[in-house]
Biopython code that builds the backbone (N, CA, C, O; Angstrom):
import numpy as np
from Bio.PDB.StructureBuilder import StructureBuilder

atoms = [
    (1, "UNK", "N", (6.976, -5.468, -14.900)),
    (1, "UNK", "CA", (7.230, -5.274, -13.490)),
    (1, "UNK", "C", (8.702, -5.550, -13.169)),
    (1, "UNK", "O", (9.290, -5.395, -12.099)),
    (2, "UNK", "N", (9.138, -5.974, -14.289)),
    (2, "UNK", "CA", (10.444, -6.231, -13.836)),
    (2, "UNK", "C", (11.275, -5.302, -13.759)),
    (2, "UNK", "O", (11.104, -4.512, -14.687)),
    (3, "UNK", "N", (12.734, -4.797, -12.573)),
    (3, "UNK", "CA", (13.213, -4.224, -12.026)),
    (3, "UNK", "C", (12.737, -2.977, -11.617)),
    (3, "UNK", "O", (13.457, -1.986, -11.497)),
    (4, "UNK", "N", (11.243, -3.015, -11.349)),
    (4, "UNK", "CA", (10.659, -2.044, -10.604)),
    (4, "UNK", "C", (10.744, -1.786, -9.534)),
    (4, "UNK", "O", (11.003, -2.728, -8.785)),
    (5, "UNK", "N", (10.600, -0.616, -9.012)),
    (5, "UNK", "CA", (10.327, -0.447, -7.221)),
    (5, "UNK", "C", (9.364, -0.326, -7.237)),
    (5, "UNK", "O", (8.861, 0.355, -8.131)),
    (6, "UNK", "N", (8.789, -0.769, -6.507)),
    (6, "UNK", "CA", (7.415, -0.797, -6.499)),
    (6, "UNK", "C", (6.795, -0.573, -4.095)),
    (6, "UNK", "O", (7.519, -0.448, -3.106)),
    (7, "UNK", "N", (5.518, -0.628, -4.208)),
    (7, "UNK", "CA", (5.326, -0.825, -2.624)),
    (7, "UNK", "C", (4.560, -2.104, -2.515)),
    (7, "UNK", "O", (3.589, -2.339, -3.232)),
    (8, "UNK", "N", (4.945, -2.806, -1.739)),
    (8, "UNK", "CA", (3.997, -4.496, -1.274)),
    (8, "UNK", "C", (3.928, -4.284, 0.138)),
    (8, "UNK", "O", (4.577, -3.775, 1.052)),
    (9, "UNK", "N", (2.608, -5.039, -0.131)),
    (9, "UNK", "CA", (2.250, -5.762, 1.828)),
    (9, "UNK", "C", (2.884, -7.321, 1.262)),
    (9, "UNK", "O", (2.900, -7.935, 0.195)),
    (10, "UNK", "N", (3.235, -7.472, 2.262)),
    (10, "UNK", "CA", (3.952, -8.780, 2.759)),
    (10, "UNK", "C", (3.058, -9.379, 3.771)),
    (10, "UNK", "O", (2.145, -8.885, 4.433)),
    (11, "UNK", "N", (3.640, -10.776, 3.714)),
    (11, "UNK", "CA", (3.521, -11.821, 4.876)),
    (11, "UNK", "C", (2.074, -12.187, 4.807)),
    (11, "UNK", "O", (1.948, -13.267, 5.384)),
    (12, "UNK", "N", (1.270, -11.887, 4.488)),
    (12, "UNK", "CA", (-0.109, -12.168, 4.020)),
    (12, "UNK", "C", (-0.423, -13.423, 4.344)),
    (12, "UNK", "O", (0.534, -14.196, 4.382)),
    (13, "UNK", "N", (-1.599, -13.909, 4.617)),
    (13, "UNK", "CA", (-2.052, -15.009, 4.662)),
    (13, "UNK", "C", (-1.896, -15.473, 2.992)),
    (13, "UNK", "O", (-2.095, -14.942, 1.900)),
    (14, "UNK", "N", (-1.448, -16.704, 3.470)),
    (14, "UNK", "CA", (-1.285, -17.410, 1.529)),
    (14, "UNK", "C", (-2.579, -17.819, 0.978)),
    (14, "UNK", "O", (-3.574, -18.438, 1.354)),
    (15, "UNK", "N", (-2.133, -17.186, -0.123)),
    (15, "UNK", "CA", (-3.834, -17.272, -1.010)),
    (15, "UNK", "C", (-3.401, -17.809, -2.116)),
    (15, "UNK", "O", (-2.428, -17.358, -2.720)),
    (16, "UNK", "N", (-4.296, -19.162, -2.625)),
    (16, "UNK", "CA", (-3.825, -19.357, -4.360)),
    (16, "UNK", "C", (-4.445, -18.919, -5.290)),
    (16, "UNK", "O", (-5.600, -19.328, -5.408)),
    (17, "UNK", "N", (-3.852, -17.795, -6.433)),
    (17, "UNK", "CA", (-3.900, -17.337, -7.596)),
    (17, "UNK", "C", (-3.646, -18.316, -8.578)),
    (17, "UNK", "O", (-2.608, -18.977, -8.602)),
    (18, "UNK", "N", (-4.458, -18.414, -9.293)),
    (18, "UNK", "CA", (-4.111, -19.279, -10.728)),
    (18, "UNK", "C", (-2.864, -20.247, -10.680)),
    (18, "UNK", "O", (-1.915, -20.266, -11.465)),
    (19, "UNK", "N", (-3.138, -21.232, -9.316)),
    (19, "UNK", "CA", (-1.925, -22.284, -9.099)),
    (19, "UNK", "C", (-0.516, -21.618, -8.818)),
    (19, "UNK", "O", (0.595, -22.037, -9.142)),
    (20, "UNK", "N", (-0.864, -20.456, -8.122)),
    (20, "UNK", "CA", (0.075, -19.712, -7.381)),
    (20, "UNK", "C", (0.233, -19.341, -6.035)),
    (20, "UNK", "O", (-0.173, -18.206, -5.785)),
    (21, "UNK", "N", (0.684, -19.945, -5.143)),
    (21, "UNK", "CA", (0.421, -18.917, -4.058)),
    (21, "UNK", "C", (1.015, -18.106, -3.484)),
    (21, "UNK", "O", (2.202, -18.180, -3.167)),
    (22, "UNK", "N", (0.384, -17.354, -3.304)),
    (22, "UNK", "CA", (0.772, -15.981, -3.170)),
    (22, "UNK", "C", (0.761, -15.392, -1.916)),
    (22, "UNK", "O", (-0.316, -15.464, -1.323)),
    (23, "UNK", "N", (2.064, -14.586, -1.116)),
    (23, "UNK", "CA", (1.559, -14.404, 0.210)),
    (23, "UNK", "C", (1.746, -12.715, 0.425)),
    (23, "UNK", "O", (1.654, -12.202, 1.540)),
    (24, "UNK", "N", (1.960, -12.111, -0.534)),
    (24, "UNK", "CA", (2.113, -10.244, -0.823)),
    (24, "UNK", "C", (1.095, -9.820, -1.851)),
    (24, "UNK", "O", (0.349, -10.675, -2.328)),
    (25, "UNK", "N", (1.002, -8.406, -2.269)),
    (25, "UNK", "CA", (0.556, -7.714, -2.211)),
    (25, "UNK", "C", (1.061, -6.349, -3.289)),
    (25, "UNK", "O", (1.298, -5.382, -2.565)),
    (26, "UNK", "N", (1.248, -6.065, -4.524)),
    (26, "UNK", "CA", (1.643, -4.815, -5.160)),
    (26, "UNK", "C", (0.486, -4.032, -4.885)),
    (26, "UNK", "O", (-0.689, -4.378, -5.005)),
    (27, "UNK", "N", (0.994, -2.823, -4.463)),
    (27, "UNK", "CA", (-0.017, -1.877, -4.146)),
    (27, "UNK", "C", (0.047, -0.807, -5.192)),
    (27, "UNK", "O", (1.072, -0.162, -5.414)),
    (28, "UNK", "N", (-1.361, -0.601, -5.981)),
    (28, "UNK", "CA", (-0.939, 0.588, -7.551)),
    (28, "UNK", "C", (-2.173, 1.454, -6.741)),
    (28, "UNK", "O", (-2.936, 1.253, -5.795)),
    (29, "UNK", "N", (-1.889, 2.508, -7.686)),
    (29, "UNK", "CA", (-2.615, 3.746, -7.471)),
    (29, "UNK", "C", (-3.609, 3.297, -8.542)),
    (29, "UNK", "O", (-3.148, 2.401, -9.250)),
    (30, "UNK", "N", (-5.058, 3.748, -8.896)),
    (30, "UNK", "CA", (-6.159, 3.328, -9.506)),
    (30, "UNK", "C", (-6.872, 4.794, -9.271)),
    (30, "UNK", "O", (-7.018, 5.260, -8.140)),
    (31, "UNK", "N", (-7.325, 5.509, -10.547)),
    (31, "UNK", "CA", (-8.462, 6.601, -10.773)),
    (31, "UNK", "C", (-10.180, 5.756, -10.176)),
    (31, "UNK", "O", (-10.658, 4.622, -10.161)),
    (32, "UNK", "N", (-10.591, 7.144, -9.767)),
    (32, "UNK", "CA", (-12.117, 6.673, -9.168)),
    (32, "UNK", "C", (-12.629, 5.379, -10.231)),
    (32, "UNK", "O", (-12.900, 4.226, -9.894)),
    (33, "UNK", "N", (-12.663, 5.988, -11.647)),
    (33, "UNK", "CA", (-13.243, 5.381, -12.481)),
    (33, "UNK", "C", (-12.483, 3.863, -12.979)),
    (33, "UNK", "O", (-12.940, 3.141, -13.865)),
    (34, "UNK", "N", (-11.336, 3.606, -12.256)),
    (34, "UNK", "CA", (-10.648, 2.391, -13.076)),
    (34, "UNK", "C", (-10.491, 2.363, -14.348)),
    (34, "UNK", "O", (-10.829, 1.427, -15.074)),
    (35, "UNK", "N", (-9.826, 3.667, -14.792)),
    (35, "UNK", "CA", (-9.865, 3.937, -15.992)),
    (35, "UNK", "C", (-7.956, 3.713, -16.496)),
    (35, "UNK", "O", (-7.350, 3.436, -17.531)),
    (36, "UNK", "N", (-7.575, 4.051, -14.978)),
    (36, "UNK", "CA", (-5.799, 4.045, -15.154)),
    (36, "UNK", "C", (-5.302, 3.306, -13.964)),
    (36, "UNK", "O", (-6.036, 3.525, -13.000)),
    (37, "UNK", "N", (-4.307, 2.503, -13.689)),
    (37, "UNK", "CA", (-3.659, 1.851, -12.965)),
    (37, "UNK", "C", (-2.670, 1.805, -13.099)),
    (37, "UNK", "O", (-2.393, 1.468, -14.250)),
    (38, "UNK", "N", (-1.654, 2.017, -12.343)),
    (38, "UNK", "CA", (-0.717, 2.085, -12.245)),
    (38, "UNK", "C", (-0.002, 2.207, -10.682)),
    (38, "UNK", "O", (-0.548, 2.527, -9.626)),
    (39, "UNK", "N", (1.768, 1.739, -11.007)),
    (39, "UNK", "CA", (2.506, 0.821, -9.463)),
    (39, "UNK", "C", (1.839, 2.319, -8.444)),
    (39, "UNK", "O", (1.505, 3.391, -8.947)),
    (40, "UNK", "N", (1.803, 2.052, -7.283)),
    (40, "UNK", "CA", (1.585, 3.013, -6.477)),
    (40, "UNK", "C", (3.929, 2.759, -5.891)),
    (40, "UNK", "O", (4.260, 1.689, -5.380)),
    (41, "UNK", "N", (5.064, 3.921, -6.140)),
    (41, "UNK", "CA", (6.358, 4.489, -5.995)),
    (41, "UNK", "C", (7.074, 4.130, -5.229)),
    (41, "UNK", "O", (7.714, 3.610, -6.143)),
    (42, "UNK", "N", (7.626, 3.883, -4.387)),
    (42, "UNK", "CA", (8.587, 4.517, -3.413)),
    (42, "UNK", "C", (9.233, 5.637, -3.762)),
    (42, "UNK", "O", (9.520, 5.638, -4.959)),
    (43, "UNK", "N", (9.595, 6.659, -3.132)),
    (43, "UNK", "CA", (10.022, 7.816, -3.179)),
    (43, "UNK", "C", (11.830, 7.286, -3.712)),
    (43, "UNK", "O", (12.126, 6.102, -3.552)),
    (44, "UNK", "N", (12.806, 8.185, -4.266)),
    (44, "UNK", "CA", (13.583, 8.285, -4.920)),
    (44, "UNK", "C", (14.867, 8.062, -3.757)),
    (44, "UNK", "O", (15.145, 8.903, -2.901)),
    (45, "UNK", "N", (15.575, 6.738, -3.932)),
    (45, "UNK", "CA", (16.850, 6.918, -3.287)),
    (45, "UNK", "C", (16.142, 5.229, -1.875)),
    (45, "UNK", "O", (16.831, 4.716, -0.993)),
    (46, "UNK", "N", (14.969, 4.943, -2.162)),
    (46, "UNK", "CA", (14.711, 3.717, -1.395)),
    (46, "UNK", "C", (15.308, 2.698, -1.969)),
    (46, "UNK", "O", (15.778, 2.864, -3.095)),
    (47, "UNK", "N", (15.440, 1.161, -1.178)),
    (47, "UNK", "CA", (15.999, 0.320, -1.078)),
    (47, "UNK", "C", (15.033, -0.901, -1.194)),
    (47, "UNK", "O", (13.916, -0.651, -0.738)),
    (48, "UNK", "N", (15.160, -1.913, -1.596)),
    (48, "UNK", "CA", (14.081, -3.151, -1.278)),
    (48, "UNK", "C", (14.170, -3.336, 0.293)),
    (48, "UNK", "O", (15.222, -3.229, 0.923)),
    (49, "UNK", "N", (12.983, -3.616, 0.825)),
    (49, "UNK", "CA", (12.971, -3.981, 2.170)),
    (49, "UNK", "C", (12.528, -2.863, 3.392)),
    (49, "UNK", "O", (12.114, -2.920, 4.550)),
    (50, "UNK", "N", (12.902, -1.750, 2.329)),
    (50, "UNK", "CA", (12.597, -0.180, 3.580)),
    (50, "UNK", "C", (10.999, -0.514, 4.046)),
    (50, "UNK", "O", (10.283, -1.375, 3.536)),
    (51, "UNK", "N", (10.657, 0.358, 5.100)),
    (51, "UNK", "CA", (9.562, -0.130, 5.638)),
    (51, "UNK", "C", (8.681, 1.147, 5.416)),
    (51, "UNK", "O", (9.120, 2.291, 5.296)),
    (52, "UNK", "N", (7.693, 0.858, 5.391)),
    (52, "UNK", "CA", (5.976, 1.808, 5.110)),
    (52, "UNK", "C", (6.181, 2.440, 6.401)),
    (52, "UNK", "O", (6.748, 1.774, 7.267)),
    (53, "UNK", "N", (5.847, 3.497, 6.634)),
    (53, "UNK", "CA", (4.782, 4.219, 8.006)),
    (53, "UNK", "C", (3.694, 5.151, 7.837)),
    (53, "UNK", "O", (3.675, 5.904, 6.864)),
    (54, "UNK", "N", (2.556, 5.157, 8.933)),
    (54, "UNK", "CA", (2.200, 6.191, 8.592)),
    (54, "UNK", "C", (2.248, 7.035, 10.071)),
    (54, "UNK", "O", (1.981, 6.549, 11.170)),
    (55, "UNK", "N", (2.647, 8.374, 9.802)),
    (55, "UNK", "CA", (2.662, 9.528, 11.568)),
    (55, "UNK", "C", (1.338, 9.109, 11.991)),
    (55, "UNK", "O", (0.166, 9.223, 11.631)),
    (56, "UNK", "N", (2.172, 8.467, 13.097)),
    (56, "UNK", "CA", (1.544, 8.777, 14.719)),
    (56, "UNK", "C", (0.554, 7.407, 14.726)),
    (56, "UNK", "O", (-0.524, 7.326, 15.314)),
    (57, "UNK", "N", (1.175, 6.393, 13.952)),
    (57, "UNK", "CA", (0.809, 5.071, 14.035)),
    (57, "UNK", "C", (1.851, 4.151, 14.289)),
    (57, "UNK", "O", (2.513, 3.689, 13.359)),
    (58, "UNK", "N", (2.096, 3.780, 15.716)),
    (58, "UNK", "CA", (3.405, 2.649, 15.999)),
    (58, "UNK", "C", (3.444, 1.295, 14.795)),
    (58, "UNK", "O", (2.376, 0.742, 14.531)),
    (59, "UNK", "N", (4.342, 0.973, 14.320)),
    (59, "UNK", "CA", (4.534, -0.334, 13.743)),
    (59, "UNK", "C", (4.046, -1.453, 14.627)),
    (59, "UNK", "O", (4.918, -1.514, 15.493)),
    (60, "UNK", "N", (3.199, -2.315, 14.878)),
    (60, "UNK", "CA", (3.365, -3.625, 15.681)),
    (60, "UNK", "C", (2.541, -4.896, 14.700)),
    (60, "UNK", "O", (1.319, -5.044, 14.659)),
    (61, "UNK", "N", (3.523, -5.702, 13.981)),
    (61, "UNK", "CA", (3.178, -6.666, 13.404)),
    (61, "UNK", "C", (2.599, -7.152, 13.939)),
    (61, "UNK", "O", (2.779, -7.106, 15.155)),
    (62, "UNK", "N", (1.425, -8.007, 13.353)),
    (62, "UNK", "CA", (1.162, -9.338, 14.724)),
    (62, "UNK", "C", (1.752, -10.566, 14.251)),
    (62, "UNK", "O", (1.852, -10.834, 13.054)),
    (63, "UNK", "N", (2.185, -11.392, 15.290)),
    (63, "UNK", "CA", (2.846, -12.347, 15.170)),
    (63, "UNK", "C", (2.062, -13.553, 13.996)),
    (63, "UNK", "O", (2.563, -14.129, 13.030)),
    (64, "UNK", "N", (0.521, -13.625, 14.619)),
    (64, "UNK", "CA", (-0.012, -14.562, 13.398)),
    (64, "UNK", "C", (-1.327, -13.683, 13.135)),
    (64, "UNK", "O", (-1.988, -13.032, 13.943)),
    (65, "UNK", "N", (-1.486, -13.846, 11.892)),
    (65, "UNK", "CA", (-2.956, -13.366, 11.200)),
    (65, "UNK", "C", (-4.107, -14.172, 11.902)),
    (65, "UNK", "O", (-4.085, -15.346, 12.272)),
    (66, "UNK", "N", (-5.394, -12.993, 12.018)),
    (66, "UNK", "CA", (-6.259, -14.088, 12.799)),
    (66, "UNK", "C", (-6.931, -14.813, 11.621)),
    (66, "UNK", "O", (-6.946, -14.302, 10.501)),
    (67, "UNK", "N", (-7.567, -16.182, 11.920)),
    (67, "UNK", "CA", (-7.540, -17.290, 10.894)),
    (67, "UNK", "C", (-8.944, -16.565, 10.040)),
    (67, "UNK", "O", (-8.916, -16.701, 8.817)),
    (68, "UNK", "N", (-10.064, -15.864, 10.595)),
    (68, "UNK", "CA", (-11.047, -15.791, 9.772)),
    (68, "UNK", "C", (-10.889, -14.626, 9.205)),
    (68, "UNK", "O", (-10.954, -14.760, 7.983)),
    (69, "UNK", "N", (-10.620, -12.979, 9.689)),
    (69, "UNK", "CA", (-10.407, -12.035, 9.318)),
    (69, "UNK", "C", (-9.339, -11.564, 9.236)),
    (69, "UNK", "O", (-8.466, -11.713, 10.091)),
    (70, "UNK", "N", (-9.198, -10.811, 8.032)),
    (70, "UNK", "CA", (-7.768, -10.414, 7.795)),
    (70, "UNK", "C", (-7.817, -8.678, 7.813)),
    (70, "UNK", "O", (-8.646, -7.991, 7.217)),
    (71, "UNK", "N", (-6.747, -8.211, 8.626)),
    (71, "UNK", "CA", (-6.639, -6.997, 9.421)),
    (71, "UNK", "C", (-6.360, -6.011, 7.649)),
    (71, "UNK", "O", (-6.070, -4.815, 7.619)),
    (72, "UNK", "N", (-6.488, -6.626, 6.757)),
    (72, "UNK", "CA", (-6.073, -6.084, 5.689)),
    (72, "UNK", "C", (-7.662, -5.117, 5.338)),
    (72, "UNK", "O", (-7.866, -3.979, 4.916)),
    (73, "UNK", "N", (-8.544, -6.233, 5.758)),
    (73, "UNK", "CA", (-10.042, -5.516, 5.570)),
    (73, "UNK", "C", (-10.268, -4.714, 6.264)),
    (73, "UNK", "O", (-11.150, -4.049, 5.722)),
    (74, "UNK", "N", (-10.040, -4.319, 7.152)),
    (74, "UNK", "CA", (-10.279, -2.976, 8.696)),
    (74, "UNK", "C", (-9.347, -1.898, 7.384)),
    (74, "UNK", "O", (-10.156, -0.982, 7.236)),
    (75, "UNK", "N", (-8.541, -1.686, 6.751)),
    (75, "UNK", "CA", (-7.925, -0.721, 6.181)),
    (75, "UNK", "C", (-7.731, -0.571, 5.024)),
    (75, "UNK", "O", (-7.012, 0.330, 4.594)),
    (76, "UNK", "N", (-8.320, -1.403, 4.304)),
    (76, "UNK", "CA", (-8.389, -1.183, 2.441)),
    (76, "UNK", "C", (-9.243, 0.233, 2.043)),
    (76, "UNK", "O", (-8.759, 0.867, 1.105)),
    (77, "UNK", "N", (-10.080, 0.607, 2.473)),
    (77, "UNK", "CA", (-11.282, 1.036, 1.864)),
    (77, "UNK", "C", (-10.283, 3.186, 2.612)),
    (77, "UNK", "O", (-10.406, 4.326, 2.163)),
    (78, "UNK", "N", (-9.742, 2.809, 3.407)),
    (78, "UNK", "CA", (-9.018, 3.942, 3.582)),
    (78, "UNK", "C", (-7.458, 4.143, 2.505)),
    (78, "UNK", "O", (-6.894, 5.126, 2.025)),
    (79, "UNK", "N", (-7.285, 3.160, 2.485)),
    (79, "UNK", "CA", (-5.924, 3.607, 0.879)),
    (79, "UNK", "C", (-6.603, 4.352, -0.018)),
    (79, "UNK", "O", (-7.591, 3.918, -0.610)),
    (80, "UNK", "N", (-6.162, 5.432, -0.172)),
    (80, "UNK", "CA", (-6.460, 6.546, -1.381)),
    (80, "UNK", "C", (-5.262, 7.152, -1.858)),
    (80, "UNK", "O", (-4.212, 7.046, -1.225)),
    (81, "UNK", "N", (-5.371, 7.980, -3.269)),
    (81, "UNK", "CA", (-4.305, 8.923, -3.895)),
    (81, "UNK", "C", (-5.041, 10.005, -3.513)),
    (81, "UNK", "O", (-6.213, 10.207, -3.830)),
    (82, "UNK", "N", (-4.059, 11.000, -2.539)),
    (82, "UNK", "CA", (-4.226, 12.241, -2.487)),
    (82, "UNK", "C", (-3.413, 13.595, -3.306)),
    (82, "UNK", "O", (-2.471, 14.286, -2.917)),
    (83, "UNK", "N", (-4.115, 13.634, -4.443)),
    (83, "UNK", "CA", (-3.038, 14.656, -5.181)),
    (83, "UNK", "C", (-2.007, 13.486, -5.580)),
    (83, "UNK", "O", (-2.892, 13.234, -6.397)),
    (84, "UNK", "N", (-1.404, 12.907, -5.716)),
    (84, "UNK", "CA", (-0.742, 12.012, -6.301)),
    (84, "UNK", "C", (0.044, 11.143, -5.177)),
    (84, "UNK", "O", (0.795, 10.256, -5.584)),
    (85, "UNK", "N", (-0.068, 11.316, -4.049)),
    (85, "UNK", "CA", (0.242, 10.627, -2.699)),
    (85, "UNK", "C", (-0.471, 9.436, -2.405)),
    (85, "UNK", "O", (-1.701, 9.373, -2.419)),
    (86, "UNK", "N", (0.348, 8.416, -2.118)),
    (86, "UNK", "CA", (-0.381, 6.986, -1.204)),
    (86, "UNK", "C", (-0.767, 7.539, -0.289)),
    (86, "UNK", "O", (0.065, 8.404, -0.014)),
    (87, "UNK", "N", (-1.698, 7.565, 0.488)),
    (87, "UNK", "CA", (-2.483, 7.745, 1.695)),
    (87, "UNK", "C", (-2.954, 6.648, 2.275)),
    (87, "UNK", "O", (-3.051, 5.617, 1.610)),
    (88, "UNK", "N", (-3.370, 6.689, 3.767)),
    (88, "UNK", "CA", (-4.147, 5.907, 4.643)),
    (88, "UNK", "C", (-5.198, 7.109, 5.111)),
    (88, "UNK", "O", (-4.651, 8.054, 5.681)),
    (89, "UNK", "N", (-6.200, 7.166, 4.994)),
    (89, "UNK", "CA", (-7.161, 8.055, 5.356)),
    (89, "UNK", "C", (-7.770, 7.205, 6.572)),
    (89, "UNK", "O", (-8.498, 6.240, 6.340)),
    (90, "UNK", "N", (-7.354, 7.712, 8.245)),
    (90, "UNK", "CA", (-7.287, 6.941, 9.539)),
    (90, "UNK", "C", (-9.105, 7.255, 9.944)),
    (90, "UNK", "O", (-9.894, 8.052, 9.436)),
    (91, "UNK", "N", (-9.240, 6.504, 10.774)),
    (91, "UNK", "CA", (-11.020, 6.786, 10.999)),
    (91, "UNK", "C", (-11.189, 7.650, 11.108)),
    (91, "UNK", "O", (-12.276, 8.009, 10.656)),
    (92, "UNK", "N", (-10.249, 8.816, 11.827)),
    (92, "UNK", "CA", (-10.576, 10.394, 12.126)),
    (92, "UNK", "C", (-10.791, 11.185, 10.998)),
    (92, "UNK", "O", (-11.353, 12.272, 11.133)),
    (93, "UNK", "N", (-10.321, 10.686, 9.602)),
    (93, "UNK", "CA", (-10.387, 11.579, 8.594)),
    (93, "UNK", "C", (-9.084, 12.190, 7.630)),
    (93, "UNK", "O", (-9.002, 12.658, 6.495)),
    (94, "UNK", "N", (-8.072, 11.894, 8.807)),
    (94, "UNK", "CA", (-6.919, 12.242, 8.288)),
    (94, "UNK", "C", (-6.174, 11.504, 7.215)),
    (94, "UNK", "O", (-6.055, 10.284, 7.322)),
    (95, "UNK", "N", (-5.458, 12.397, 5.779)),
    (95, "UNK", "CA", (-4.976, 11.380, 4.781)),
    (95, "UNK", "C", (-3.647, 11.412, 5.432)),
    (95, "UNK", "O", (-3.395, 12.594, 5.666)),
    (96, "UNK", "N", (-2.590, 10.571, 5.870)),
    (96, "UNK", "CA", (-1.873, 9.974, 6.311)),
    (96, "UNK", "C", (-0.655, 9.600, 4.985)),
    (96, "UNK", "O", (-1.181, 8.622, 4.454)),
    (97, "UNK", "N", (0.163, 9.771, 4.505)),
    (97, "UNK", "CA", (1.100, 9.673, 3.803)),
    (97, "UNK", "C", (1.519, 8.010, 3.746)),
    (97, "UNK", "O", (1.403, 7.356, 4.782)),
    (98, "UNK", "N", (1.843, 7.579, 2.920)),
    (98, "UNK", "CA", (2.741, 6.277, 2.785)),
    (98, "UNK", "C", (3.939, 7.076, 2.689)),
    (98, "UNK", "O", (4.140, 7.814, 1.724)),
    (99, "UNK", "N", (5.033, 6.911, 4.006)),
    (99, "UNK", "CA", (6.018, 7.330, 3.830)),
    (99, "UNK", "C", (7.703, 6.161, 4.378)),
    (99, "UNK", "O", (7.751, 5.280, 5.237)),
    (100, "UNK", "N", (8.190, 6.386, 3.976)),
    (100, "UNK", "CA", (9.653, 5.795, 3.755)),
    (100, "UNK", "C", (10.911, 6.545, 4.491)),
    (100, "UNK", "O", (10.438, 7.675, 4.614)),
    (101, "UNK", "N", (11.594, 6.575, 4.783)),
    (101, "UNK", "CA", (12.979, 7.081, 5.701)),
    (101, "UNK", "C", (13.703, 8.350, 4.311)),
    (101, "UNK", "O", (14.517, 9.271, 4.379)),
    (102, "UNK", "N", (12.995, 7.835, 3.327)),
    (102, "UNK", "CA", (13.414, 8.961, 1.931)),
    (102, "UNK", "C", (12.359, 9.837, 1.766)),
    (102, "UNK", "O", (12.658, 10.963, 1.367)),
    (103, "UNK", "N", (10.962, 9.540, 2.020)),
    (103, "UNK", "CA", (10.052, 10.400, 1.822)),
    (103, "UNK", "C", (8.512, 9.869, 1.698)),
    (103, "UNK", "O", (8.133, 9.020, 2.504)),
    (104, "UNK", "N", (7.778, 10.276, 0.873)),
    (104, "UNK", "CA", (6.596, 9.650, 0.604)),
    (104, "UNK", "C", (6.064, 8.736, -1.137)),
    (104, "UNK", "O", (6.417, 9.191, -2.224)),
    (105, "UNK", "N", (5.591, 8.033, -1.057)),
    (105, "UNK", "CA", (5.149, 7.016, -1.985)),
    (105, "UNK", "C", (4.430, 7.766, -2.971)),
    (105, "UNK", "O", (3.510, 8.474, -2.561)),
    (106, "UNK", "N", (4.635, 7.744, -3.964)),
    (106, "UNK", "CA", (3.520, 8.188, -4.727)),
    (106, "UNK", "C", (3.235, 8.113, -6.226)),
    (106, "UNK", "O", (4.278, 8.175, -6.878)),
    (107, "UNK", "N", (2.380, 8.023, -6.795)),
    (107, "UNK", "CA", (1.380, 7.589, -8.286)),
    (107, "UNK", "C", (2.411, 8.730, -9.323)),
    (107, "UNK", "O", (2.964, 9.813, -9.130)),
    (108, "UNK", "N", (2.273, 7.738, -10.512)),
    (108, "UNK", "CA", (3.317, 8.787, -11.252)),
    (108, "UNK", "C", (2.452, 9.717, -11.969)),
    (108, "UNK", "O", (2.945, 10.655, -12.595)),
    (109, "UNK", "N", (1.097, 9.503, -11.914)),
    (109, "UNK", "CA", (0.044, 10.250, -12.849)),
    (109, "UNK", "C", (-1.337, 10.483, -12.361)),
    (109, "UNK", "O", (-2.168, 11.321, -12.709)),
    (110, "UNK", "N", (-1.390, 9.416, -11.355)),
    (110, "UNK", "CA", (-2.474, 8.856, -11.314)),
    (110, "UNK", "C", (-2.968, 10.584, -9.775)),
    (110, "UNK", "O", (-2.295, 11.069, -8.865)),
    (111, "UNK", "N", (-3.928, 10.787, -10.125)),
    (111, "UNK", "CA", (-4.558, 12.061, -8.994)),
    (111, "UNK", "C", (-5.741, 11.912, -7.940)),
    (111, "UNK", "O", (-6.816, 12.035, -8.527)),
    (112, "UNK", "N", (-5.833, 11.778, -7.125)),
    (112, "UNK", "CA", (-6.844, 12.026, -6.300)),
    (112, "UNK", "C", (-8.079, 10.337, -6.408)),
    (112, "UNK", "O", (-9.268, 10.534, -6.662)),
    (113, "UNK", "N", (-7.668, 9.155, -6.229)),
    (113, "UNK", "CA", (-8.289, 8.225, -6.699)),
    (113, "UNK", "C", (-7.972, 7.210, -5.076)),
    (113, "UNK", "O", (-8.050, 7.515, -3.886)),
    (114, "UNK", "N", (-7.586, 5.876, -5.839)),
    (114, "UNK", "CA", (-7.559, 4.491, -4.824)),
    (114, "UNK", "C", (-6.490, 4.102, -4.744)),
    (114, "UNK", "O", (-5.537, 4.613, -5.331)),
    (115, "UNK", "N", (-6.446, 3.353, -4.178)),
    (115, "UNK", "CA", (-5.004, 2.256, -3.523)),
    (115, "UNK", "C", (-5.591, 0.923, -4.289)),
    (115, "UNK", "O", (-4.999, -0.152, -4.196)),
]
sb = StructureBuilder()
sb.init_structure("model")
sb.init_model(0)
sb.init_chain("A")
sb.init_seg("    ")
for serial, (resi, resn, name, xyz) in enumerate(atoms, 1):
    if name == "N":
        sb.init_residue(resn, " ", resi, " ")
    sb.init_atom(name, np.array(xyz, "f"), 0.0, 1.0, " ", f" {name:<3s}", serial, name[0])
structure = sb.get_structure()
């Protein structure tokens, strides 16, 4: 993993891993079958720190995580690879791009699978 670009959620509620804690998130692309894994990109010419969007969803952090549920669960089960694209697939149905001020995120191999 080292000097990778890679995509993370941040700021996370801190969780301890194996006497680690941890408050992010590497996000890889994964086949239906969990057969391949691998980093889910940033598109070519990004920076550490650039920010995720997806169209026609405003950015609004919340200031604190609520203590029992984490807003991470309302939207896991919608991260998918579309064709080799990070996606957010929104309740309406729509796959939604992981995109960057350079372009969109995406699996170097990995096709049509998970986040």
């Amino acid at each position: 993993m080292q000097n990778a670009m890679v995509v993370v959620l941040c700021n996370l509620k801190p969780r301890t891993i194996e006497n680690y804690v941890s408050q992010g998130m590497v996000l890889c692309a994964q086949t239906d079958d969990g057969s391949k894994i691998e980093f889910l990109s940033p598109p070519e010419g990004s920076q550490p720190g650039d920010i995720v969007t997806f169209e026609g969803y405003e950015r609004k952090p919340l200031d604190v995580l609520p203590a029992k549920k984490s807003p991470w669960d309302d939207v896991k089960a919608g991260f998918i690879v579309d064709g080799n694209i990070g996606c957010y697939k929104d309740p309406t149905g729509k796959n939604l791009a992981f995109t960057t001020t350079h372009g969109v995120c995406k699996a170097a191999t990995v096709t049509n699978g998970k986040v």
